[in-house]
C-alpha positions in Angstrom: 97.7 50.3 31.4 100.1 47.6 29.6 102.6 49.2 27.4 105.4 47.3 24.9 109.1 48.6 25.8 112.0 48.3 23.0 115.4 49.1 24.0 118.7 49.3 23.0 122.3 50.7 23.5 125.6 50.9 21.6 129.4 51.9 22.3 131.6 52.8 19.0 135.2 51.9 20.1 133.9 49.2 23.2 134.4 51.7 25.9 133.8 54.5 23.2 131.4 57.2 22.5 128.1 55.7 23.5 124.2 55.5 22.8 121.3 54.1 24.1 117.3 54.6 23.3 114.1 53.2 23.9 110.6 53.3 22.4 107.5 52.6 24.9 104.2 51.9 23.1 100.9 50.8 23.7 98.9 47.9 23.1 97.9 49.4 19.5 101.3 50.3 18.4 101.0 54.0 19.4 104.3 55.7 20.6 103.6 57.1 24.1 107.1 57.8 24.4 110.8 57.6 22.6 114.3 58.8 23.2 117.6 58.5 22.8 120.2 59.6 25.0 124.4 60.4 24.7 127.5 58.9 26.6 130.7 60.6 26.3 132.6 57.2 27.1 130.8 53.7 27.7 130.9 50.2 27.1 128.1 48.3 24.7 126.3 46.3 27.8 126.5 49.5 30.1 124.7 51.2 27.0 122.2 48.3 27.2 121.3 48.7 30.7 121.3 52.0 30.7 118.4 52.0 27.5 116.5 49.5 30.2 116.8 51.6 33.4 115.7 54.8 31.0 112.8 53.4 29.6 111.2 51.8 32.9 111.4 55.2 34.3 109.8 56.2 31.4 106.9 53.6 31.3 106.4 54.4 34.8 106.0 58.0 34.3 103.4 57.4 31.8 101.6 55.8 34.3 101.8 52.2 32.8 101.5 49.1 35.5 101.7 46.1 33.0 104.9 46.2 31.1 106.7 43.8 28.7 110.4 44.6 27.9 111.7 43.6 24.6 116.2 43.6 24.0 118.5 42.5 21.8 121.3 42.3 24.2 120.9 38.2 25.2 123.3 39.0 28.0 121.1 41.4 29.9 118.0 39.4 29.4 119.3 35.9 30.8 120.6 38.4 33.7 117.8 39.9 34.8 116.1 36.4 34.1 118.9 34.7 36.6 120.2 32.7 34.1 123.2 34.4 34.0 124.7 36.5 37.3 126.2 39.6 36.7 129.9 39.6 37.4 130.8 43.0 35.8 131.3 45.8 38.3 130.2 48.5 35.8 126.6 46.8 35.5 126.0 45.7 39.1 124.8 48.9 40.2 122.5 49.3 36.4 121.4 45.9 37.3 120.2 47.0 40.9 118.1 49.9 39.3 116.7 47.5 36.9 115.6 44.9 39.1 114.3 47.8 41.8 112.7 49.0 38.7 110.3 46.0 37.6 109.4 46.0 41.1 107.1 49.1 40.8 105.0 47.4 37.7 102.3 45.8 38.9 103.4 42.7 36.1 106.4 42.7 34.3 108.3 40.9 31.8 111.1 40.5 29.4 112.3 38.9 26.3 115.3 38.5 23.8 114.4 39.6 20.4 116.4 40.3 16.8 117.9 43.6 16.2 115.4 43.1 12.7 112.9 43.3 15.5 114.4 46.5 17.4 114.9 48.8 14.5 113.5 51.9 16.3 115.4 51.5 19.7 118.3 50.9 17.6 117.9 53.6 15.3 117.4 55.9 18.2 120.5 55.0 20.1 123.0 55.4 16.7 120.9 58.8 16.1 121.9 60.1 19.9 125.4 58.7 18.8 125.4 60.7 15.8 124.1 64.1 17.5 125.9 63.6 20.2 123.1 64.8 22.3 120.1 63.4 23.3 116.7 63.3 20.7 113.4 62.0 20.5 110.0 63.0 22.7 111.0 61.2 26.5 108.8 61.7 29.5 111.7 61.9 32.3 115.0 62.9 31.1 117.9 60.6 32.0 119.6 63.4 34.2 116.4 63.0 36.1 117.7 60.0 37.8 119.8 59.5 40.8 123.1 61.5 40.7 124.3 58.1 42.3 123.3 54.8 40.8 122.6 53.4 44.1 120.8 56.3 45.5 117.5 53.6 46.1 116.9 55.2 49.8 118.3 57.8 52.0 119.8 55.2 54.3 121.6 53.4 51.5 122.5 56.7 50.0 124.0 58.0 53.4 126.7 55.3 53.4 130.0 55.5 52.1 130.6 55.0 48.2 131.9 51.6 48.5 129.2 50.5 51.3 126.5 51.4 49.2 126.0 48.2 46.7 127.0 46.0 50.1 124.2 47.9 51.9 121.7 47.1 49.4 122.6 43.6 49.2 122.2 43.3 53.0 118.5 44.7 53.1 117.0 42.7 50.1 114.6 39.8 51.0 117.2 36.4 52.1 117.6 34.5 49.5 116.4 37.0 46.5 119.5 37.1 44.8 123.1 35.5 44.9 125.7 38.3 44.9 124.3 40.2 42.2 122.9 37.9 39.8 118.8 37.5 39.3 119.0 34.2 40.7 115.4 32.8 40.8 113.8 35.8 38.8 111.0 34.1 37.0 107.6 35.9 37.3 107.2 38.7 38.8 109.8 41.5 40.6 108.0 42.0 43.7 104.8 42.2 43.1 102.4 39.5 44.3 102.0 36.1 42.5 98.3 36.4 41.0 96.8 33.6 39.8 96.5 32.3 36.4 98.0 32.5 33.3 100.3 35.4 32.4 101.1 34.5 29.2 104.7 34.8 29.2 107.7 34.7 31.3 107.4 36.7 34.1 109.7 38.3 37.5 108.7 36.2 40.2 108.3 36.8 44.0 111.1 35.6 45.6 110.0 35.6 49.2 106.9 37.5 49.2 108.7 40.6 51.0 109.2 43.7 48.7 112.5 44.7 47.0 115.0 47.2 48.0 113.2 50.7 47.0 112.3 53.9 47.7 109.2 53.4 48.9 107.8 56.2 46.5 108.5 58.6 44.3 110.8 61.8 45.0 109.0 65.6 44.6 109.3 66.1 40.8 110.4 69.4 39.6 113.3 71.8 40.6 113.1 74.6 43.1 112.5 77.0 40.6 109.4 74.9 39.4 107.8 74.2 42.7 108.0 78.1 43.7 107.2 80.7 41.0 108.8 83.2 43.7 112.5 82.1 44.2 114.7 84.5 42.6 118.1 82.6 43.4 120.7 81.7 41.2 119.5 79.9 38.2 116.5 81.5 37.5 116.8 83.1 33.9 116.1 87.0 33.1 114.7 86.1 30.0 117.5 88.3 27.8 118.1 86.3 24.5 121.6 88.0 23.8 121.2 88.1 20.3 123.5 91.2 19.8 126.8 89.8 21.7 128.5 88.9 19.4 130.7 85.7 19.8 130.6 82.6 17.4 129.1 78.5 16.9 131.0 75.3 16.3 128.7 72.8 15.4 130.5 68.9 15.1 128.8 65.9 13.4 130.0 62.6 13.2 130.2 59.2 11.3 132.1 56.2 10.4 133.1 54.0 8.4 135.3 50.2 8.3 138.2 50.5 5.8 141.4 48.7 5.2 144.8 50.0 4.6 148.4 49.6 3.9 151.0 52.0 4.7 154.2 50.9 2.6 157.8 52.0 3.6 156.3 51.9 7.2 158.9 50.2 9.7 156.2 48.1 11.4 153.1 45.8 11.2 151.3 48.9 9.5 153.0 48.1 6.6 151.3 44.7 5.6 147.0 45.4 4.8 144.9 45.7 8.3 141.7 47.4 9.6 139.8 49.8 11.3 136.6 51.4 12.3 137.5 55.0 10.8 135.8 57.4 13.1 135.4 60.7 11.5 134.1 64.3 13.2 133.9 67.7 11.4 133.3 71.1 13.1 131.5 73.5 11.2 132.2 77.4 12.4 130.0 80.5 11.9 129.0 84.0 13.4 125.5 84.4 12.0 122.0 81.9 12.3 119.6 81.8 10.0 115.8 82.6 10.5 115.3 79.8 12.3 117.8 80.6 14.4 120.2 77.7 13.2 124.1 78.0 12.1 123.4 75.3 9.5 121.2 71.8 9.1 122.6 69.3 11.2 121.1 66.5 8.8 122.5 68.4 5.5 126.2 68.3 6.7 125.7 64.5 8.4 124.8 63.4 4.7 127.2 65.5 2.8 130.0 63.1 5.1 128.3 60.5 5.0 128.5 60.5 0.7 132.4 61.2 0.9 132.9 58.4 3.4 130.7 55.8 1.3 133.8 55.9 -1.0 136.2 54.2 1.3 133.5 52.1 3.4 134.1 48.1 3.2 136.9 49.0 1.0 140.8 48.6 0.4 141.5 52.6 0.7 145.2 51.9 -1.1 142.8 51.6 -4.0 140.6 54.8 -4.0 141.6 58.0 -5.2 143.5 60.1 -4.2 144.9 57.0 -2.0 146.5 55.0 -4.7 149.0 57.7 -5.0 149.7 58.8 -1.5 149.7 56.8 1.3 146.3 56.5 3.2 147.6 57.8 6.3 145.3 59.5 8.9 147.0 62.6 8.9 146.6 62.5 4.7 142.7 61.3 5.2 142.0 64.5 7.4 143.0 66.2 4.9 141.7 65.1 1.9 137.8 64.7 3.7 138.9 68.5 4.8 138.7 70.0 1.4 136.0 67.5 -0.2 133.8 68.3 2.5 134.4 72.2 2.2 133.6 72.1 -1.5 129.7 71.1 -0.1 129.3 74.0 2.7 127.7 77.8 0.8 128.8 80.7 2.1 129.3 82.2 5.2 129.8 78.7 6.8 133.6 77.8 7.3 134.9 74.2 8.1 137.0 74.4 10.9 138.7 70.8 11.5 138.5 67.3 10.2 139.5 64.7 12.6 140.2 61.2 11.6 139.8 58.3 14.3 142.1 55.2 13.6 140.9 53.9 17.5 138.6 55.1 20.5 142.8 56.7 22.0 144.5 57.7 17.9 143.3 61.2 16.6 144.3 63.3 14.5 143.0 66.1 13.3 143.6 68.4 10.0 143.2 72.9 10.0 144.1 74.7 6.9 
């Protein structure tokens, strides 16, 4: 089966909170699957590798065997193309998967496109951003993969941390891959050459031997799934503890790019300069409604989302309240604080405002 795969992955802050999603479709257009998943902490081009490694495992759980790979991120392409090696320590081992990866397709490719031609992927990765969580209808989870990013084979795994990515590098074919760049990838990732046209750039054969893998794929399922009778830990009673008690916190986020002054300031600060304003609100309750929700997760995002559209792309010195009081972020906790609350009906209670000036300044605002 040939299947389209669209990925792409984000970081707000450059290592910062951090997204990444994919969409796999057929040859019609038809979503077989989607998804988005959530890093506390990454950096953009580990976010971009990681929305390739994701979605291969995805394409190969839906049983597809020709796959074309379509990114934004020019980086990653002209690296797993060997045009580029990869030099970052952070992406070496996402690299390895990658290229072990497009070795299990029976043809595979890849190609740079626009982000006007990766809406969905990129949608899907500032969505995951926004929830904080993951979203979307994926076939294999991202926690499904190795716990270590080099776990390829038990002999490889077996070896200390920092002998793993040596290990790997000293059973692939001779001559595959300088340190580890994609030197030479052109057609296919180990597969063999057939003949003809393929219509595209594809991974090539290096040296006709096979990459570093597996060899096949690991029992799927946990214990609990592959035997109805375990009654270890883990396995759930099937209480729904709705008469406990206790309360929810539910957080959204968004942002905005502002500039500000701070006058009377002893420092740079003083003179006009910018940020990317990252703001998060918690949301506190004891009771869910009938559908067994604290409160809709889309109705607060776009209530914050209104109040932040007046400051975005703007001089905040000039927006009310602002032109009176200095737009500091302890002042702009504030003020989002009680514009924010005036939205929320009753029993819901805002519990904090925080205000981002960088992925390491927050402050946050409680009444």
């Amino acid at each position: 089966m040939k299947a389209y795969l669209n990925t792409d992955g984000g970081s707000r802050g450059n290592p910062g909170p951090a997204g990444f999603g994919f969409e796999l479709v057929d040859e019609s257009g038809s979503s077989i699957a989607s998804g988005g998943w959530f890093l506390p902490k990454a950096t953009n081009n580990v976010a971009e590798y990681s929305a390739l490694v994701w979605g291969l495992r995805n394409a190969l759980a839906a049983g597809v065997t020709d796959i074309a790979v379509r990114a934004d991120s020019e980086l990653m392409v002209k690296q797993m193309l060997g045009q580029y090696k990869v030099k970052s320590e952070d992406l070496k081992p996402l690299f390895m998967q990658a290229r072990d990866l497009f070795g299990r397709f029976g043809k595979a490719s890849i190609a740079h496109v626009y982000r006007n031609e990766n809406k969905r992927a990129d949608a899907l990765a500032n969505e995951t951003m926004d929830a904080r969580g993951p979203v979307g209808s994926y076939l294999v989870a991202w926690e499904d993969a190795p716990a270590n990013l080099f776990d390829f084979d038990a002999g490889v795994n077996a070896r200390p941390e920092k002998d793993r990515a040596a290990a790997v590098a000293a059973t692939a074919p001779a001559g595959s891959f300088d340190a580890f760049s994609a030197k030479g990838l052109s057609g296919e990732v180990c597969a063999p050459k057939p003949s003809g046209d393929s219509g595209g750039q594809r991974f090539d054969s290096l040296s006709g031997e096979a990459c570093v893998h597996s060899g096949g794929e690991s029992q799927k399922g946990t214990t609990m799934e592959r035997n109805p009778a375990y009654t270890g830990p883990g396995r759930l009673s099937g209480e729904t503890y709705e008469h406990t008690g206790g309360h929810y916190e539910l957080t959204v986020k968004d942002h905005f790019d502002a500039a500000h002054a701070l006058p009377g300031y002893d420092g740079p600060c003083r003179f006009l300069h910018g940020h990317t304003w990252d703001i998060e609100a918690t949301l506190a309750g004891q009771h869910l409604d009938d559908v067994g929700m604290l409160y809709d997760f889309k109705a607060i995002k776009r209530d914050l989302h209104a109040i932040l559209e007046n400051f975005d792309h703007r001089c905040i010195n000039e927006v009310a309240p602002f032109d009176v009081i200095n737009p500091t972020a302890e002042h702009m906790a504030r003020v989002i604080f009680y514009e924010l609350e005036k939205t929320l009906p009753a029993p819901i209670s805002l519990k904090e405002v925080a205000v981002w000036e960088s992925p390491i300044a927050r402050v946050a605002y409680r009444p």
